[in-house]
N, C-alpha and C positions, 0 to 999 in steps of 0.2 A: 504494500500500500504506500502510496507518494507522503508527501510530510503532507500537504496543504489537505489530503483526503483524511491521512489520519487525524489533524488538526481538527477536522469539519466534525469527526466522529466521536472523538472527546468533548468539544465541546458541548454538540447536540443531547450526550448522555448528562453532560452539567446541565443542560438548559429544565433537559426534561426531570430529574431529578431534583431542580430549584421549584419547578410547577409542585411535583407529588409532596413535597416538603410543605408547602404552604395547605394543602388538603388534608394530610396526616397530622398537621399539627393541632389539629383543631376535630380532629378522629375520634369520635367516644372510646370511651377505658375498654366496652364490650367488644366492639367492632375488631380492635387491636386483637383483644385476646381470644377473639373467633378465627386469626387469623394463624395466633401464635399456634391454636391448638390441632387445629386441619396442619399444620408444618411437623406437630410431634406426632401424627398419628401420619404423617407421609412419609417419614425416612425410615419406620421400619416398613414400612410397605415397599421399600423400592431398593430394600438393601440389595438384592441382586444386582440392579442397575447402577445402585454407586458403587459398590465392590466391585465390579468390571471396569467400570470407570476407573477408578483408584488404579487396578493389577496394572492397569496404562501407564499410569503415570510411575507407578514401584518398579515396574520391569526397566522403563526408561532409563529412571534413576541408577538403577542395581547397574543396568548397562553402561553408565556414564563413569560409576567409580565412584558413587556416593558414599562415607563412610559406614557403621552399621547404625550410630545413634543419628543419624539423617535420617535414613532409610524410616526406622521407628518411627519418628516425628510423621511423616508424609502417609505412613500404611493405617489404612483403615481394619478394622474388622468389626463382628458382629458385636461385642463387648462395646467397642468404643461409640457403634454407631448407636446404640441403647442408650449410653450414657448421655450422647447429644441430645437422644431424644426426649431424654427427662429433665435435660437444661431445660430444655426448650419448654416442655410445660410446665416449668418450676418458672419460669419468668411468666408464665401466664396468671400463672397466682401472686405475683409480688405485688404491691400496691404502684398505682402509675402516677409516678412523678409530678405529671405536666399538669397544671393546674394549683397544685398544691401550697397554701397561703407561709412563708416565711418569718412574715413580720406583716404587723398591724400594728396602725397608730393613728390617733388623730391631732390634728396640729391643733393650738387655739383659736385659730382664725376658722374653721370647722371642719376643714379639706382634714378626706379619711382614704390615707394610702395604705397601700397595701405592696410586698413584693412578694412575686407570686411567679412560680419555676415554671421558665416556658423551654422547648428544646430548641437546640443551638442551631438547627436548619438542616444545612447538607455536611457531611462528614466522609470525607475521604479517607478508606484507610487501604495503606499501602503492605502488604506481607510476601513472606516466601513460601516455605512447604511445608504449612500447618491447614490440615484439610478442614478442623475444627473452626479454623477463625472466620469461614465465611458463614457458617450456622451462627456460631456467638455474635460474632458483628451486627450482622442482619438481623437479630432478634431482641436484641436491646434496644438497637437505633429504633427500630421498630415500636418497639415499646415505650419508648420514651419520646417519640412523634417525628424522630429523625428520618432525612431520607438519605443513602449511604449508597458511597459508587465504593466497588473492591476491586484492587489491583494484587490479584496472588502472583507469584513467582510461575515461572514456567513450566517448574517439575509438577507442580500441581494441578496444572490447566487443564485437565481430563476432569478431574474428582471435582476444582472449583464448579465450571460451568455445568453439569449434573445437579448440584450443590443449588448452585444460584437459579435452575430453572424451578428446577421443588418450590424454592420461596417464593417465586414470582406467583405461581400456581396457586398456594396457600393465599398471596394479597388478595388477589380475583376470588377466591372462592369467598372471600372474605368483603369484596366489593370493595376493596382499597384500590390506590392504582400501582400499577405493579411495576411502573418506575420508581417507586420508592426503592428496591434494591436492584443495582444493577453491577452486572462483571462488566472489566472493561474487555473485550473478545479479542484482545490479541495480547501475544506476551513481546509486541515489538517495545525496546527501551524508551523506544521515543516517546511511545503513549503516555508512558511517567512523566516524563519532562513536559509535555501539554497540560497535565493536570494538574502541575503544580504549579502553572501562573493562573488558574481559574478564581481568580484571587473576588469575583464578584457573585460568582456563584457557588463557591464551594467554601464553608466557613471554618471548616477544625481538618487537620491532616493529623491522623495518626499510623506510626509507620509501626510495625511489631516485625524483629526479624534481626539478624545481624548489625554489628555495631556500624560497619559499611552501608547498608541500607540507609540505616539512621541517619546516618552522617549524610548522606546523598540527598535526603530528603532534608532534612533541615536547611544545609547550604543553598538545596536549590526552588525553594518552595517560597513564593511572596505569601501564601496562607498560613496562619497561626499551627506550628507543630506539637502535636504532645508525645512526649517522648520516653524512652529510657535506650540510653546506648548497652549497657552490658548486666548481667548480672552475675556478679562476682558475687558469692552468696559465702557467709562465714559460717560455722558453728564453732563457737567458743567452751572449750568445759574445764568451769569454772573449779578451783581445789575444792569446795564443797557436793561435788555432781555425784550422785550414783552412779556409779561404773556402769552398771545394766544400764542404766538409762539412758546415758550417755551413747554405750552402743548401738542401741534403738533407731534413736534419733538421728545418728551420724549415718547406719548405714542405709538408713530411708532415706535421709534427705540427698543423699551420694547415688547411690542406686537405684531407687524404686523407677525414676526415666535419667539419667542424664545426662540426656542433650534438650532439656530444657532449661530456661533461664530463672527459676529459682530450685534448681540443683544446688548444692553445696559446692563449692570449690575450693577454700581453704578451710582448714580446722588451725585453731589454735586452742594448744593443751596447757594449764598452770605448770608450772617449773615442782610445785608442791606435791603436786601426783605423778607427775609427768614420768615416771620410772616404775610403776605399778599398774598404770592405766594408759599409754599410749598403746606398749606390747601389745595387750588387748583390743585394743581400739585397732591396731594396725593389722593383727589377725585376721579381725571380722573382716575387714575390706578387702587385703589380699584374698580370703575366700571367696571373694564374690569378682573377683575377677581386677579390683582398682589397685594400681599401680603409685605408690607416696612416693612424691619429689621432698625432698627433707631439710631445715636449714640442721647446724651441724649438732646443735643440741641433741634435734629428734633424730637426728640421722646416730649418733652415739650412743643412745639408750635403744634403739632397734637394733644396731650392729652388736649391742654386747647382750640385749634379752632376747631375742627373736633373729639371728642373723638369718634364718632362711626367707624373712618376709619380704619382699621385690621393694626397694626405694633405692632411689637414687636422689642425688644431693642437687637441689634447687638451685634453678638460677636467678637472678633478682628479677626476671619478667614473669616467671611462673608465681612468685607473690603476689602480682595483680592480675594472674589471668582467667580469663571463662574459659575453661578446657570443653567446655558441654561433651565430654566422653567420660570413660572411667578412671580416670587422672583425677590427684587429691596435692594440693600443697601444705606440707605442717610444716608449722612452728612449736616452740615451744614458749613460754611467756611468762616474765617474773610475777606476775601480779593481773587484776581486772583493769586497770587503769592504764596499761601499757596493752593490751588485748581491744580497750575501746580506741586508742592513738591511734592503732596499729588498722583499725576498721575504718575510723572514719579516715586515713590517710592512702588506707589499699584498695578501698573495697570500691562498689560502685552505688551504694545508697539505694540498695536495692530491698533484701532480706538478710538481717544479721540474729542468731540465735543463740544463748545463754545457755548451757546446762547447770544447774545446779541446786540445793537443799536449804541456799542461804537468801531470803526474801531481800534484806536489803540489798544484798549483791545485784541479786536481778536485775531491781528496781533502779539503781543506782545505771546497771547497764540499759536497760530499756530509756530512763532517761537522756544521757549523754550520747548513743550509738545514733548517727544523724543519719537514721536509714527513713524508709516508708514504710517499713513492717520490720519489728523487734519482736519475736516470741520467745519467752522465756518456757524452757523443759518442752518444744515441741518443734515438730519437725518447718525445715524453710521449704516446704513441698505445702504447707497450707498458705503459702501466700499466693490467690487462687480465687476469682469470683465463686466458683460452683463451690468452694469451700468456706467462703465469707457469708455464702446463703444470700447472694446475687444472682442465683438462676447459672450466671456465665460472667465474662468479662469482656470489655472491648478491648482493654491492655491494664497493663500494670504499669503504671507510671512512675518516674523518680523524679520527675520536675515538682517545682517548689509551686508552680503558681495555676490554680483552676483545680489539680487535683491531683493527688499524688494517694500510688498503691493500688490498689485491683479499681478498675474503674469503671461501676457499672451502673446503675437506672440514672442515681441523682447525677452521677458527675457528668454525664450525657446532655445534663440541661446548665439553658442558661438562667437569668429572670429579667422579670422587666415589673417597671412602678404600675400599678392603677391609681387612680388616683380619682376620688367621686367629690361631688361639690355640690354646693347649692347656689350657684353664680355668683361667686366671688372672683374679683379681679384685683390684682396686686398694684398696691400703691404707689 
């Protein structure tokens, strides 16, 4: 396709997509959630047809040299597709945002405002090969009156458009107009680069995907981005932690997926236990397949209690990195307050977790760790809309301003003043 055609066809999906926005937003709560619910009772009906779709896009991949925790990310199966489907009715039951009063007051002069959550319009979000993000996206924006155009990645482009005709489907049966969600239909680069000066009709860009994506889309995007570049995710165990617990927590939030981005990627151990409980802690991961890069403390107390467990000794970039595979970087740490330096200086303000028996500690850490989600004794795998009891997520955000952490019904909206009178006019 030419630029000036592709041009025409981005934009016309903004144009049409700024119409459904102004119709949706103004969508009874019922209507919506007639629509959410014809969507949860379509994709097990059509699992055959996405599973085929998908084997497309998994075979391509597998053929390309994709790694195995890629591959994971992008495969669907009968399990995963269930789970979407009961997002998706779970956001049918949430309460709907858009309308809902903020604040009320009335001035002395007798004007009685009100501010009252309206959604933010059109929402672009831009991803790679998460087949779940075009369900989640579409079914919040949804809910909350948004109309959303999705740019997936091209490993996914079988499973997205499958994905995104289901919803259109679900709008119509629901009498919505089914330009509220729409794919963009090619995975040519340029069509990104069109959509991100759509700077009049397209009001929020959110990109989920790679720290590169991110960065691509921020630099090149004249519309408002919500972001998170990496997730460098800690678990800390503190000298007061239950050993069992501790290994609980480390090998879920390390293993149970990842190559996703609140996986765990470094751990830091107190210096106080550090000789009784990393062995252990290092055990369990070597059995599950992950590999410790070590600075030389942890690397000393592995070589002299455990030499047969796989580490090799860290380099200073493996301290800030997202591995999203089965790679772990430890330390070892005098104290909690060199543990919280060490987070808010390495990490990416993402999910940072505490083990440990000593509540001030915690507390002490939940305060000062300058993330978007701090759990104290639980896994960095709950930082997670379907697990915050959001139905699902549009993203997880680490920006400071509009909305930071799993972001889903309210953060979707904007608001705007009413303001009621009895004809007064200002002096």
């Amino acid at each position: 396709m030419s630029a000036p055609d592709l041009s025409a066809l981005v934009t016309q999906i903004a144009v049409r997509a700024r119409a459904a926005s102004l119709a949706l937003a103004t969508a009874p709560t019922a209507q919506k959630d007639a629509a959410l619910s014809a969507l949860a009772a379509l994709i097990p009906a059509a699992e055959t047809e996405l599973l085929a779709a998908n084997l497309l896009d998994v075979e391509a991949a597998r053929a390309a040299g994709l790694p195995a925790a890629s591959l994971d990310r992008l495969t669907l199966t009968p399990a995963r597709l269930a789970h979407l489907a009961e997002a998706v009715a779970q956001v049918a039951t949430l309460p709907d945002p858009v309308g809902q009063v903020l604040e009320a007051w009335t001035r002395p002069n007798g004007l009685r405002i009100r501010q009252v959550r309206v959604p933010i319009g059109v929402i672009g979000i831009i991803y790679e090969a998460r087949p779940n993000v075009t369900i989640d996206c579409a079914v919040l924006c949804l809910k909350s009156g948004n109309a959303c155009i999705l740019r997936g990645g091209k490993e996914i482009f079988n499973t997205n458009t499958a994905f995104a005709a289901l919803v259109q489907r679900a709008l119509a049966e629901a009498g919505l107009p089914a330009d509220a969600v729409q794919l963009i239909p090619t995975t040519d680069r340029a069509a990104l680069n069109h959509l991100l000066k759509l700077d009049t009709l397209i009001h929020c860009i959110i990109p989920r995907g790679g720290e590169s994506l991110i960065r691509f889309v921020a630099e090149n995007s004249t519309i408002p981005v919500i972001k998170h570049y990496t997730g460098v995710c800690f678990v800390y165990v503190d000298r007061a932690a239950d050993p069992a617990m501790a290994e609980a927590i480390l090998v879920n939030a390390k293993t149970q997926r990842p190559g996703v981005c609140n996986a765990a990627e470094q751990l830091l151990v107190h210096a106080d236990i550090a000789a009784t409980v990393l062995p252990r802690l290092a055990a369990a991961l070597a059995a599950r397949g992950v590999t410790l890069r070590t600075d030389a403390a942890a690397g000393a107390i592995l070589a002299a209690a455990a030499p047969v467990i796989p580490a090799e000794a860290a380099s200073e970039a493996d301290f800030r990195a997202e591995f999203l595979d089965l790679v772990i970087a430890v330390r070892v740490v005098p104290d909690l307050e060199a543990a919280v330096a060490i987070i808010n200086r390495d990490g990416s303000g993402h999910t940072d977790v505490i083990v440990t028996a000593d509540e001030a500690a915690a507390r002490r850490f939940q305060a000062a760790v300058d993330s978007a989600v701090v759990p104290w004794n639980a896994s960095t795998r709950f930082n997670d809309g379907f697990e915050f009891g959001f139905g699902a997520e549009i993203g997880i955000s680490t920006d400071r301003l509009h909305a930071r952490g799993p972001m889903g019904l309210k953060e979707l909206c904007s608001y705007k003043y009413l303001i009621d009178g009895d004809g007064q006019v200002r002096g």
